[in-house]
MIRO-582577 format. One record per residue (C-alpha): residue in three letters; z, y negated, x negated; chain. Coordinates in nm, 3 decimals. Example, Ala and Ser with C-alpha at 12.3 -4.5 7.8 and 13.67 -1.06 7.14 Angstrom:
PAFI   rest        zz        yy        xx   kette
PAFI    ALA     0.780     0.450    -1.230       A
PAFI    SER     0.714     0.106    -1.367       A
//
This chain:
PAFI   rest        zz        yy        xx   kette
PAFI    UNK    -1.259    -3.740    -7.079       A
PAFI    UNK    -0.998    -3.501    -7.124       A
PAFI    UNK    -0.622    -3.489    -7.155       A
PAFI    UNK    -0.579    -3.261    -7.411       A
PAFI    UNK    -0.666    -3.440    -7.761       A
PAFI    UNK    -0.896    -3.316    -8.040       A
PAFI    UNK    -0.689    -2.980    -8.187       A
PAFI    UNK    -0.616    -2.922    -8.513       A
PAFI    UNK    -0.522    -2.607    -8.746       A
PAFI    UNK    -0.233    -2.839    -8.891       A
PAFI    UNK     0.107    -2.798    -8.800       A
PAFI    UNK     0.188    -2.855    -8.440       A
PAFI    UNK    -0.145    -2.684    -8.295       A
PAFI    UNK     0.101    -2.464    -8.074       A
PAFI    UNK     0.282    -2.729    -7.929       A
PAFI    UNK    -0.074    -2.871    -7.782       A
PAFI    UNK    -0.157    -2.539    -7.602       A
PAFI    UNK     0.125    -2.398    -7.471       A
PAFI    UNK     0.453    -2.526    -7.319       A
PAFI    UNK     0.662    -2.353    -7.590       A
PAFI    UNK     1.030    -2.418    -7.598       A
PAFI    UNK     1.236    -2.677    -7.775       A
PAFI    UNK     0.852    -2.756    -7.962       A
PAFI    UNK     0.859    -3.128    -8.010       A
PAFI    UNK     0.517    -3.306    -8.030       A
PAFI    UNK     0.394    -3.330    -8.385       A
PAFI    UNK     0.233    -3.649    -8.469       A
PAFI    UNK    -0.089    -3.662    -8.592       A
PAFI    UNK    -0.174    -3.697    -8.962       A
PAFI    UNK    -0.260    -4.027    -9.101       A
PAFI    UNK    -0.369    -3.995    -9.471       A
PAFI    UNK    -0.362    -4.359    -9.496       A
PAFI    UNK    -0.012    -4.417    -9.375       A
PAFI    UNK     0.066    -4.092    -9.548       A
PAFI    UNK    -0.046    -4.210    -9.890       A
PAFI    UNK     0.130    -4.591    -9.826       A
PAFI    UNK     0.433    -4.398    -9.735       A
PAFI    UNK     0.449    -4.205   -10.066       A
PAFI    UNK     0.624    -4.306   -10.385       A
PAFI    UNK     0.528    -4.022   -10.580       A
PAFI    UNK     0.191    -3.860   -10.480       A
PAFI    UNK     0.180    -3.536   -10.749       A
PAFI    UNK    -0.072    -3.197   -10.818       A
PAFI    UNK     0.156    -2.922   -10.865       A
PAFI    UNK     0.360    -2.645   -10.686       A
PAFI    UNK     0.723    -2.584   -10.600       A
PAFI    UNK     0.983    -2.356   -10.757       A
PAFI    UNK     1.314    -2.290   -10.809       A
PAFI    UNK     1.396    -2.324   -10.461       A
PAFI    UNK     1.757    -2.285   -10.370       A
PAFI    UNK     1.942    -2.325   -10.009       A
PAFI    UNK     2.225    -2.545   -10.097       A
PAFI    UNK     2.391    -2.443    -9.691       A
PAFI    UNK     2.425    -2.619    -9.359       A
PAFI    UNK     2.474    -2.960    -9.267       A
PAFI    UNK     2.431    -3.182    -8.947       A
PAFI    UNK     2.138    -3.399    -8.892       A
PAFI    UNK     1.965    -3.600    -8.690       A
PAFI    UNK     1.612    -3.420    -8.599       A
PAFI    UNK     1.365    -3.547    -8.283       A
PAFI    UNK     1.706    -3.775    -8.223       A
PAFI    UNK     1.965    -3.485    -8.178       A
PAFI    UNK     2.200    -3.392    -8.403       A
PAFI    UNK     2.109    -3.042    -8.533       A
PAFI    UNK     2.216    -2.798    -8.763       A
PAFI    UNK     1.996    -2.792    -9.103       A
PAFI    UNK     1.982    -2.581    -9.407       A
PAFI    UNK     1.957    -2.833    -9.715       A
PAFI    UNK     1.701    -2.727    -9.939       A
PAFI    UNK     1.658    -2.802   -10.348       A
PAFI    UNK     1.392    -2.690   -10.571       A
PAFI    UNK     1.177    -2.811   -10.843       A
PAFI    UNK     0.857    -2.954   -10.837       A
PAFI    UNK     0.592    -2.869   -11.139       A
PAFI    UNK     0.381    -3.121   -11.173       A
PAFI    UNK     0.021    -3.064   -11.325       A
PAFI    UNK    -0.140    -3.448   -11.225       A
PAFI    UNK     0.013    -3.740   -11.114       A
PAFI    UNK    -0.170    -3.958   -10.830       A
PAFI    UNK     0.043    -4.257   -10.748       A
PAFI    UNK     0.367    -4.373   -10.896       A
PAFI    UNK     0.583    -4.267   -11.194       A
PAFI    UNK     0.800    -3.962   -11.235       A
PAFI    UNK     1.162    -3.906   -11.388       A
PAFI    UNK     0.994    -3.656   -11.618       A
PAFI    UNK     0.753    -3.343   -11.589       A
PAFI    UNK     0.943    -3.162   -11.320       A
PAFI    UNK     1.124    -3.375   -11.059       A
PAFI    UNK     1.370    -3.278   -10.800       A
PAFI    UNK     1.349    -3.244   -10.451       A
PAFI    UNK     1.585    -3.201   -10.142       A
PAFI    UNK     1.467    -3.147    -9.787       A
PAFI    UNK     1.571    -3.035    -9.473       A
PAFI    UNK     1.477    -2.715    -9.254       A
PAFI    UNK     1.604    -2.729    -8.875       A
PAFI    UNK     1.702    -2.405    -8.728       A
PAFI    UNK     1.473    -2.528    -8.438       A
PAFI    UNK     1.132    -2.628    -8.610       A
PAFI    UNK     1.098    -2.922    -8.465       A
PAFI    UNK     0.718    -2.945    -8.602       A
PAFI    UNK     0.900    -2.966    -8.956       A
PAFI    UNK     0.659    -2.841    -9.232       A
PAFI    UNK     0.763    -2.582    -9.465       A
PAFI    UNK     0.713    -2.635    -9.805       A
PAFI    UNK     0.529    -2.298    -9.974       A
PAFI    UNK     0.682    -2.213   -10.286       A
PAFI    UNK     0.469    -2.163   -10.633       A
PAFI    UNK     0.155    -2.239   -10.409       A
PAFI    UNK    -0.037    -2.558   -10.562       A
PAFI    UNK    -0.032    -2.806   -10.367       A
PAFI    UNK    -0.155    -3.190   -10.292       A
PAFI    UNK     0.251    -3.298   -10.284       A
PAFI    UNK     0.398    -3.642   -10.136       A
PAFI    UNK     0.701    -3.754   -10.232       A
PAFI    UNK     0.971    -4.073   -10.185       A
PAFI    UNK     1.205    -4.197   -10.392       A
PAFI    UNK     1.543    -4.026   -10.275       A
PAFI    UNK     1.895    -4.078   -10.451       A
PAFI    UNK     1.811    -4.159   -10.837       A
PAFI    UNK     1.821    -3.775   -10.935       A
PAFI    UNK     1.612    -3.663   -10.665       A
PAFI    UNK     1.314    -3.707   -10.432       A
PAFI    UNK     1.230    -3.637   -10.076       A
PAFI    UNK     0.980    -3.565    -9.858       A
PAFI    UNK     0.730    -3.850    -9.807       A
PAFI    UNK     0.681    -3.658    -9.433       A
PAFI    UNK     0.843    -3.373    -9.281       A
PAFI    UNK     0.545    -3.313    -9.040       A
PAFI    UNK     0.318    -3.324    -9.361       A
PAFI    UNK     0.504    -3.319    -9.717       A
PAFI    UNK     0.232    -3.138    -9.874       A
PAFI    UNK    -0.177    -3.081    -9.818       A
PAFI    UNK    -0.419    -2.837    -9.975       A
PAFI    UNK    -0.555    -2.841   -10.327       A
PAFI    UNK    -0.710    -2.640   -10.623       A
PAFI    UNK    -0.576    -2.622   -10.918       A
PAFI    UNK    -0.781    -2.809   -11.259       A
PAFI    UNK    -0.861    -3.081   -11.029       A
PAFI    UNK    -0.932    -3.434   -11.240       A
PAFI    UNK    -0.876    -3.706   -11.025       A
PAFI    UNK    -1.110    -3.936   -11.003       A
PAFI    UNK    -1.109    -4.295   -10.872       A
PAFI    UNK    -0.978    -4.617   -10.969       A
PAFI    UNK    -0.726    -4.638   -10.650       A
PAFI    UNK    -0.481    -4.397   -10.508       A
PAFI    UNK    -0.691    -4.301   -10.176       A
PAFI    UNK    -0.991    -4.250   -10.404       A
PAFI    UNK    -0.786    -3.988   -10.608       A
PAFI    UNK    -0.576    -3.803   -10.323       A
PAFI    UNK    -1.019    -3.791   -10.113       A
PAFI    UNK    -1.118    -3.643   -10.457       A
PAFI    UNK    -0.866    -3.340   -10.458       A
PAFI    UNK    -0.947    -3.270   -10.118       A
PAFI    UNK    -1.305    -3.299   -10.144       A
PAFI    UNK    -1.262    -3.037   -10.470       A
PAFI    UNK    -1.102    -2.795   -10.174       A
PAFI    UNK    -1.431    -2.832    -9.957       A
PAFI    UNK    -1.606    -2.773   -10.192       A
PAFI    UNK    -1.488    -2.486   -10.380       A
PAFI    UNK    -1.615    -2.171   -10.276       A
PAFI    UNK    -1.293    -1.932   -10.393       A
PAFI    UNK    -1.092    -2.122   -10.147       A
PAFI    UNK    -0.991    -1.952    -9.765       A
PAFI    UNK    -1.193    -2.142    -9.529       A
PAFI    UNK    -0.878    -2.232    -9.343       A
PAFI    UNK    -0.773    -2.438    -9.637       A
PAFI    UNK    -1.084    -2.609    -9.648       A
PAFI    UNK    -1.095    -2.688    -9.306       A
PAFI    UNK    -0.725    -2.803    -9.381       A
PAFI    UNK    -0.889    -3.059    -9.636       A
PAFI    UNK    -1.134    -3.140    -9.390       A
PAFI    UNK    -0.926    -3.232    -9.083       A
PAFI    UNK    -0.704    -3.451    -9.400       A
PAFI    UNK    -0.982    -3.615    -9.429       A
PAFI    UNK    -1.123    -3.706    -9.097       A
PAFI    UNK    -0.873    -4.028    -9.088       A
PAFI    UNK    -0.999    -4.193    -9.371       A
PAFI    UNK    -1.281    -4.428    -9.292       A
PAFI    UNK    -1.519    -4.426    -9.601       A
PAFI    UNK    -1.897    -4.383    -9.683       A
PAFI    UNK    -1.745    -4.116    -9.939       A
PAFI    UNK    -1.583    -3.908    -9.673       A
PAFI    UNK    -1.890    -3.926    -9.478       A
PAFI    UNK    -2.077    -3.815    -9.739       A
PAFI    UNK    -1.822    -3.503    -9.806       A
PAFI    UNK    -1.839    -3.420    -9.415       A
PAFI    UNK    -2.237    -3.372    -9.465       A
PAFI    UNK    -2.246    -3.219    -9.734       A
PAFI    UNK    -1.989    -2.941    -9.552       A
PAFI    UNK    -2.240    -2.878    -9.333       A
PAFI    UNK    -2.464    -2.698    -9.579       A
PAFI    UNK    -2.173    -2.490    -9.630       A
PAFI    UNK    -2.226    -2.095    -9.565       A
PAFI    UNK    -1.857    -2.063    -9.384       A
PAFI    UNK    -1.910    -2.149    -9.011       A
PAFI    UNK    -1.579    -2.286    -8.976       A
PAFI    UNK    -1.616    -2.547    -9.267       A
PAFI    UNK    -1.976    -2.635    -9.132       A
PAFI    UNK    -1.848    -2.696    -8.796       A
PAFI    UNK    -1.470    -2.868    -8.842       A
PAFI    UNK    -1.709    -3.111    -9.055       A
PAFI    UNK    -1.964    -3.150    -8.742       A
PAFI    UNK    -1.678    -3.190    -8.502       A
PAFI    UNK    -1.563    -3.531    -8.695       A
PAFI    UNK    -1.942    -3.623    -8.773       A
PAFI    UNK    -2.016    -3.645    -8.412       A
PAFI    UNK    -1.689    -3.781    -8.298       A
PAFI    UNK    -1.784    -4.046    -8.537       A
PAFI    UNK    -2.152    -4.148    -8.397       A
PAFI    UNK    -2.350    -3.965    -8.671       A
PAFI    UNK    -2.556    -3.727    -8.467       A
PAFI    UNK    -2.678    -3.542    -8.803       A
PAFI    UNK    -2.523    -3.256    -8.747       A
PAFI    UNK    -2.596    -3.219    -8.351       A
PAFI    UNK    -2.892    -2.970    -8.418       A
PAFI    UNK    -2.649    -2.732    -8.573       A
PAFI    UNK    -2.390    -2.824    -8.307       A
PAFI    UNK    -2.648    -2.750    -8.019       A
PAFI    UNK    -2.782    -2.430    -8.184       A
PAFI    UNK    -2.407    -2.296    -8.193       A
PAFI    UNK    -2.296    -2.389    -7.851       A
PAFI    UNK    -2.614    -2.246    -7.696       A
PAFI    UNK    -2.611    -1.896    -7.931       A
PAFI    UNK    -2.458    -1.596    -7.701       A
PAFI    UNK    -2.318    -1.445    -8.026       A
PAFI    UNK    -2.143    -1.764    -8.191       A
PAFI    UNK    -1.831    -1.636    -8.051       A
PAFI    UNK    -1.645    -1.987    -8.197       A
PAFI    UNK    -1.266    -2.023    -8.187       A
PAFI    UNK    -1.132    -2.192    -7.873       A
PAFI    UNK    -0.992    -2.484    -8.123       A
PAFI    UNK    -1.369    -2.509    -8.316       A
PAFI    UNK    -1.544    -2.521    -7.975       A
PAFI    UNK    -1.292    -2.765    -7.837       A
PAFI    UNK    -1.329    -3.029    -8.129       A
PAFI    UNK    -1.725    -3.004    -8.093       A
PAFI    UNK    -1.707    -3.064    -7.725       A
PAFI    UNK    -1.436    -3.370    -7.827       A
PAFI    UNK    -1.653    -3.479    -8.086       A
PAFI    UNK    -1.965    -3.495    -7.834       A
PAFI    UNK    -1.796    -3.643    -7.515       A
PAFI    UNK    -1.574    -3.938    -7.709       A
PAFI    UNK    -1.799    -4.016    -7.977       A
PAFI    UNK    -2.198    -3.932    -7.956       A
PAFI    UNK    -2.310    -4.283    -7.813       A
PAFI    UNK    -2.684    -4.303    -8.028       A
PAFI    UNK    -2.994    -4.263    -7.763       A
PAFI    UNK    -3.207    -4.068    -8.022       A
PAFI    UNK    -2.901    -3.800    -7.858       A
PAFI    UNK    -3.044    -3.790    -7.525       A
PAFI    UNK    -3.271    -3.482    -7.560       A
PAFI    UNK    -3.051    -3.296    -7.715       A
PAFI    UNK    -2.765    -3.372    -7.476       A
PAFI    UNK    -3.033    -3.300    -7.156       A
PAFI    UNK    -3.034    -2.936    -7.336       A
PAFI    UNK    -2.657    -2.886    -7.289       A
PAFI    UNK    -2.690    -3.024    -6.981       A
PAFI    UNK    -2.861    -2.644    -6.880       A
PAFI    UNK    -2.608    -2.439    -7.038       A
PAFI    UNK    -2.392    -2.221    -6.786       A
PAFI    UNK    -2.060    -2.344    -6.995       A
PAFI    UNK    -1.907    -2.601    -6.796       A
PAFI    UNK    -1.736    -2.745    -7.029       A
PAFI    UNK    -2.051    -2.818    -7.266       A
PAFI    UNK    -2.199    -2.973    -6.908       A
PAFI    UNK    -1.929    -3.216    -6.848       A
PAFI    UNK    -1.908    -3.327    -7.267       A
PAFI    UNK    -2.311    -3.386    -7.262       A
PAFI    UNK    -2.275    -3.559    -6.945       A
PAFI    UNK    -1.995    -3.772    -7.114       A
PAFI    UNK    -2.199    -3.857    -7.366       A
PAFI    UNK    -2.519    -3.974    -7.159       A
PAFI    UNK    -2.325    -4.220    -6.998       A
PAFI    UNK    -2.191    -4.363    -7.327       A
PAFI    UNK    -2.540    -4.392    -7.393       A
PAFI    UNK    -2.587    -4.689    -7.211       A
PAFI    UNK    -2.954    -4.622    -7.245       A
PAFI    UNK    -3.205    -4.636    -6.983       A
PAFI    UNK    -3.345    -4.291    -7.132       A
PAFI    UNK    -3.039    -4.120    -6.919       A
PAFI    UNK    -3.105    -4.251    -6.638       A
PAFI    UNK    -3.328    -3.925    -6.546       A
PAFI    UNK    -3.085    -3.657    -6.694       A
PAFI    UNK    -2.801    -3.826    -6.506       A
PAFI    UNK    -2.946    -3.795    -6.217       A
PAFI    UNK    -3.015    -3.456    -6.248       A
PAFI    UNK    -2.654    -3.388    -6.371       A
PAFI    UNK    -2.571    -3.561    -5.964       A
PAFI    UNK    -2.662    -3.222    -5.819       A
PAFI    UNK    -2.427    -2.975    -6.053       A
PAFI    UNK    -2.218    -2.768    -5.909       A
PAFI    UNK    -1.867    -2.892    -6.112       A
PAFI    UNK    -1.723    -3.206    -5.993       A
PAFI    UNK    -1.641    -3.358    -6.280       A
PAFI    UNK    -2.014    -3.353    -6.427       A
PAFI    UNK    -2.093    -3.458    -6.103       A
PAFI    UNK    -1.852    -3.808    -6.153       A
PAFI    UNK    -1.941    -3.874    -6.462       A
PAFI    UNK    -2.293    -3.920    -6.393       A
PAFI    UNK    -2.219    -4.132    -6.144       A
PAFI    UNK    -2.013    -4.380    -6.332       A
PAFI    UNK    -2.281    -4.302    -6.600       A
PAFI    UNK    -2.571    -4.444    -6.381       A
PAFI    UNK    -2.343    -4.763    -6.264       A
PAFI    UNK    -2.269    -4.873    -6.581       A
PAFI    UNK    -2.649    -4.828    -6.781       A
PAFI    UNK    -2.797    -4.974    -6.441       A
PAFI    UNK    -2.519    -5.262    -6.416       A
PAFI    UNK    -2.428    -5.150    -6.096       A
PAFI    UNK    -2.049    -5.223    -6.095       A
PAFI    UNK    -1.961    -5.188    -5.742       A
PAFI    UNK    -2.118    -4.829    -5.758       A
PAFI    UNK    -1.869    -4.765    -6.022       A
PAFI    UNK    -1.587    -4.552    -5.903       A
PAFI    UNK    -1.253    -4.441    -5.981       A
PAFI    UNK    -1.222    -4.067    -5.991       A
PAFI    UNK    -0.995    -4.055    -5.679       A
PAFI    UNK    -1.280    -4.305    -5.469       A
PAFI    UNK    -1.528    -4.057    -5.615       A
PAFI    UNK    -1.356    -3.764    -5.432       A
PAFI    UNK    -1.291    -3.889    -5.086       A
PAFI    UNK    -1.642    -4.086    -5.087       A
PAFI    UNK    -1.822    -3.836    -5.304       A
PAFI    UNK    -2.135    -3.827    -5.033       A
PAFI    UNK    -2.165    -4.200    -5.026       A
PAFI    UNK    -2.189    -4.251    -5.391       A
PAFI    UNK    -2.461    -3.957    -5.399       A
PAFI    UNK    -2.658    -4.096    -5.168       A
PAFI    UNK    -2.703    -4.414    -5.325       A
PAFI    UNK    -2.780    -4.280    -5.670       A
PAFI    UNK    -3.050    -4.054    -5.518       A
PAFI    UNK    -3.189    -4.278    -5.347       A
PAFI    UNK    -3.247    -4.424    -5.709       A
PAFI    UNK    -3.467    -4.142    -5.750       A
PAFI    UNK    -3.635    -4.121    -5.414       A
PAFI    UNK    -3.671    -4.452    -5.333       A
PAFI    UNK    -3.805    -4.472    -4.958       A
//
């Protein structure tokens, strides 16, 4: 639906929503491929951090000028792998130019991932993502890595001394891992006081098919006084276009469907036709008389594909110099002569 992605508080967010210069995309986090990646996946914070001057490197394939970093990393648990000792070392780059590269906050503790480097040191595991959220007195739990690293982020949702930014950090973490457990850590978050936690948590539930949380969704997007971040309100919207395709949604969706926020209008319409159910037919239709375009196309494409109707399915560009002609036929659905 649209072309700007699902946002994220995670590094890069600035590089999605504004054309900043020399900002290279940041990929996306992939806890999976981030934990496979690791050698050395450690509790613990950072110190004795030392800039040991500037060297050339390759960075988003130019050669750049880099400061080469050296500190110590503390470590209170490990999580995968097995360390030259209590404290390791670590080197790492930071470009002049960001580049998306993380920075690594010193004495903070932190969820750290690590690769074997030269055999007296370690690197970064990513540089978009070397480190993630934790709390400190943590037990791991689980009998395989991925269990352990979704336990020490859960610990973060769940605490309650913990910024909500951080927890949302944990939350976003976990919203690539595929698991009955995160699912049950996402629902739980919504019981949580902090809006922000309830909703980043409601954003991935819905994105996901699990239209549990839509009532609190629904009640936020329709409240005059929710005043929700541009990023939160985004990822809901996301969440309800791309992934709500359950029937038992329609109601709720036909609700949206009123609001005066376009953007709600065209996600709810989104969502009715990935429906596929007959029950949209009638919303649809209605949605064929709004006054923004887009809602307007999407219920048409909605109604072709639940009726079956493929030749009434057009492409956006067909849609706008034949919009009349495609309108007319759906109507008539309604007011059959």
């Amino acid at each position: 639906m649209r072309a700007i992605p699902k946002l994220s508080q995670l590094v890069g967010v600035a590089c999605v929503l504004s054309l900043v210069a020399n900002c290279s995309p940041v990929p996306a986090l992939n806890l999976a491929e981030l934990i496979g990646r690791a050698d050395l996946i450690v509790t613990g914070s950072l110190v004795s951090v030392k800039q040991l001057g500037l060297i050339k490197a390759e960075v988003a394939g130019r050669s750049r000028q880099v400061h080469l970093m050296t500190g110590t990393v503390r470590i209170a648990e490990v999580l995968k792998g097995n360390p030259r000792g209590q404290d390791v070392t670590l080197r790492w780059i930071v470009p002049e130019e960001s580049d998306g590269y993380a920075s690594i906050p010193e004495g903070i503790y932190r969820l750290i991932f690590l690769r074997s480097g030269t055999e007296s040191s370690y690197e970064v595991a990513s540089v978009h993502y070397p480190t993630l959220v934790a709390v400190p007195e943590t037990q791991s739990e689980g009998t395989t890595v991925t269990d352990r690293v979704i336990n020490q982020l859960a610990a973060v949702v769940r605490s309650t001394t913990t910024r909500p930014e951080d927890r949302v950090e944990a939350i976003n973490a976990l919203s690539t891992i595929e698991s009955a457990t995160v699912v049950s850590i996402l629902k739980r978050a919504l019981r949580e006081q902090d809006a922000s936690v309830q909703l980043a948590a409601a954003a991935i539930l819905l994105e996901r098919n699990d239209i549990s949380a839509l009532p609190l969704v629904e009640a936020k997007l329709v409240s005059p006084v929710a005043n929700l971040p541009p990023y939160l309100r985004h990822n809901l919207l996301f969440g309800i276009s791309e992934g709500v395709k359950d029937e038992k949604a329609i109601p709720m969706l036909s609700q949206l469907m009123q609001l005066s926020d376009v953007e709600a209008r065209r996600s709810a319409a989104s969502a009715l036709r990935h429906t596929q159910s007959r029950e949209a037919i009638v919303p649809l239709l209605s949605a064929l008389s709004d006054r923004d375009f887009e809602v307007r196309y999407y219920a048409a494409i909605g109604l072709a594909e639940t009726t079956g109707q493929s030749d009434w399915r057009p492409l956006m560009e067909d849609f706008k110099a034949n919009e009349q002609k495609y309108l007319i036929h759906w109507k008539n659905l309604a007011n059959p002569r």
